[in-house]
C-alpha positions in Angstrom: 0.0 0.0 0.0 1.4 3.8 -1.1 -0.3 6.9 -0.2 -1.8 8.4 -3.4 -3.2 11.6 -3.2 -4.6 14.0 0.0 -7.6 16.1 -1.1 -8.5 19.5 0.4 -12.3 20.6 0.2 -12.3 24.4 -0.6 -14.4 26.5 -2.1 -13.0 27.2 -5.3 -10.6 24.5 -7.0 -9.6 26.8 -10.0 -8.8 29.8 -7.6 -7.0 27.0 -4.9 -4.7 25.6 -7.9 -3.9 29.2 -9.1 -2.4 29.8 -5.6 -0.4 27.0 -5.2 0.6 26.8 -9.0 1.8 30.6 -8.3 2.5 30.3 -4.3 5.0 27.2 -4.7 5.4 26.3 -8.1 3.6 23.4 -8.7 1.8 22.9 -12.1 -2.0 21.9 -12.3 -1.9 18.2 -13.0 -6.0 18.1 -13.9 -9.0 19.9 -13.6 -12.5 18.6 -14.6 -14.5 20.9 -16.8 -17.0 21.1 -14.0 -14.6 23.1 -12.0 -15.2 20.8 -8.7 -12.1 18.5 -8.7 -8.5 19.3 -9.3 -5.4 18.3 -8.7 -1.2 19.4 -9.1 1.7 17.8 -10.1 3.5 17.2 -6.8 5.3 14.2 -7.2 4.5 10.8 -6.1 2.0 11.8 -3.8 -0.6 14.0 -5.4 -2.3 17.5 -4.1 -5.8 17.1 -5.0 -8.9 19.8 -4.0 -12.8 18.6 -4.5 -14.9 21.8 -3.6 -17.1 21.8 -0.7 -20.4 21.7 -2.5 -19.2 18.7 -4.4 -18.8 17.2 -1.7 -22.0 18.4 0.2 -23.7 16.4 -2.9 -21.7 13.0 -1.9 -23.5 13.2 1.2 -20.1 14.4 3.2 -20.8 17.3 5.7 -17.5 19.1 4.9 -16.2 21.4 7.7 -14.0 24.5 6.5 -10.0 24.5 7.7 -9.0 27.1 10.0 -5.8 28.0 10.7 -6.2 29.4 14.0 -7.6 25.5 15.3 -5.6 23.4 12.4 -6.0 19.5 12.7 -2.9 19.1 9.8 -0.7 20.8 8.2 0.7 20.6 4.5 4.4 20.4 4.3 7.2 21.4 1.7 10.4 20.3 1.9 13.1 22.9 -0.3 16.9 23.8 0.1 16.2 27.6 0.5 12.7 28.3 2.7 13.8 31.8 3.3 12.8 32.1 -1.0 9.8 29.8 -0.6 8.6 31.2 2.2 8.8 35.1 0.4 7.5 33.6 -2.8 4.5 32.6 -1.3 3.5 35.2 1.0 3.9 37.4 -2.2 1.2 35.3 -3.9 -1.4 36.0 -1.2 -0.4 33.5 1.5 -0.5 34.8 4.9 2.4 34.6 7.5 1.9 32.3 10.1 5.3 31.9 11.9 8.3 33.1 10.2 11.5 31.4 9.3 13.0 29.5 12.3 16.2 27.2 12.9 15.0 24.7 14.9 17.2 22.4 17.1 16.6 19.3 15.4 18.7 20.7 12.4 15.2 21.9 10.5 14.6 25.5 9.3 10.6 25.8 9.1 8.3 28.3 8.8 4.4 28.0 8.0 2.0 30.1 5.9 -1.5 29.4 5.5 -3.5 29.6 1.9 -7.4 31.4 1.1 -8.7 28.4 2.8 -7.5 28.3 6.2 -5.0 25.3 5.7 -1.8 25.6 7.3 1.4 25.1 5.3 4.7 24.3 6.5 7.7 25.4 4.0 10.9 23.8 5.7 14.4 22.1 4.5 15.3 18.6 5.4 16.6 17.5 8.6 20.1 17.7 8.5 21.2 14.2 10.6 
């Protein structure tokens, strides 16, 4: 067994890919024409987002994130946060703790996006 994809319910899928495409680089894997399910081109594990009313339809009783009461977080790993972390704040993310060294031999720091999600941008543990 392989974790496949994680998928966020927003509001708006084409506005939530826009982000990320322009917040972190990623490009937008799929989108179906309906405009309720997308997803990006993150590697092995893929990003996907299904908006809230879609799944309202399925029968789910989706719950909207909130940053100030998160129950996960999203996490990108890159060699240089301090650029990630500007990048995305210039595309509309919002600071949520900025860069930090931590004593594990991490740099973090976490943004969230338009929906509430929290987003960790850090570096690899250095061992």
């Amino acid at each position: 067994m392989r974790l496949k994809y994680t998928i966020l319910y927003v509001e708006d899928v084409r506005s939530s890919l826009g982000f990320y495409e322009q917040a972190f680089g990623f490009n937008i894997k799929f989108l179906h024409e309906s405009g309720d399910y997308g997803e990006l081109d993150t590697g092995d594990t893929t990003l996907a987002f299904s908006s809230l009313a879609l799944m309202t339809t399925l029968g789910k009783s989706p719950a909207k994130a909130n940053v100030s009461a998160p129950i996960f977080e999203i996490a990108f790993e890159t060699d240089d946060v301090a650029a990630a972390f500007d990048k995305a704040v210039l595309a509309g993310a919002n600071k949520v703790q900025d860069i930090k060294d931590e004593p594990w031999g991490q740099t973090t720091s976490y943004v969230s996006d338009q929906n509430g999600f929290l987003i960790e941008i850090c570096s690899p543990v250095k061992l």
